[in-house]
C-alpha positions, 0 to 999 in steps of 0.5 A: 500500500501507499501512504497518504499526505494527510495535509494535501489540498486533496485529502483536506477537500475529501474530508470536508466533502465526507463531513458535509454530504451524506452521499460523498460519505457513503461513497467513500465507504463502497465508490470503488471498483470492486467494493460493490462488486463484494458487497453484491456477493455478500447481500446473498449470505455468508461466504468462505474466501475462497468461494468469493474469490471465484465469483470474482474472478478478475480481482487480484488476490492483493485487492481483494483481501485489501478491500475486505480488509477496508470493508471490515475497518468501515464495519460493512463486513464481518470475517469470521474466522474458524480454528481449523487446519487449514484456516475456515474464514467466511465474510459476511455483511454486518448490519450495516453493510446489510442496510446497504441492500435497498441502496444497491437494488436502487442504483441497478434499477437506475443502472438498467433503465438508462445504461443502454442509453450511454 
């Protein structure tokens, strides 16, 4: 991963984006590339790693563990992990990430009306 300069112009004018609209919030949580993607997978139930990864096939293994990771930090995602040999994870949304389903059923009926238009 990359270091951040907190104080850049950049992070200053996303912090302050975040704080005041609601939407860029929430876009800060799941506005990238797989994020969504993930959270889609999960709404379905809990998953083990490795069966995540295969819906998934065109992520690397670096960002799909690094987007898990930062799911779990924003507490979209729980990881359960089982002691057994070899490790059982399941990723699972939480409460939180669940409340995202209606967003997400949302933005795809948008998706679909007017994708086709572009």
């Amino acid at each position: 991963m990359y270091t951040v300069k907190e104080t850049s112009t950049n992070q200053l004018n996303k912090s302050v984006a975040t704080e005041i609209c609601p939407v860029s919030y929430t876009l800060s949580k799941i506005g990238n590339r797989w994020k969504p993607l993930i959270i889609f997978e999960l709404s379905n139930g809990p998953m083990r790693y490795g069966v995540l990864k295969k819906a998934l096939p065109n992520i690397t293994e670096k960002m799909l563990i690094q987007n898990l990771r930062e799911l779990e930090i924003d507490n979209l995602v729980t990881r359960e992990v089982k002691p057994v040999v070899p490790p059982h994870v399941t990723y699972a949304l939480s409460e939180k990430g669940d409340a995202l389903k209606p967003l997400f059923e949302s933005m795809a009926q948008w998706g679909r009306t007017y994708w086709q238009n572009d």
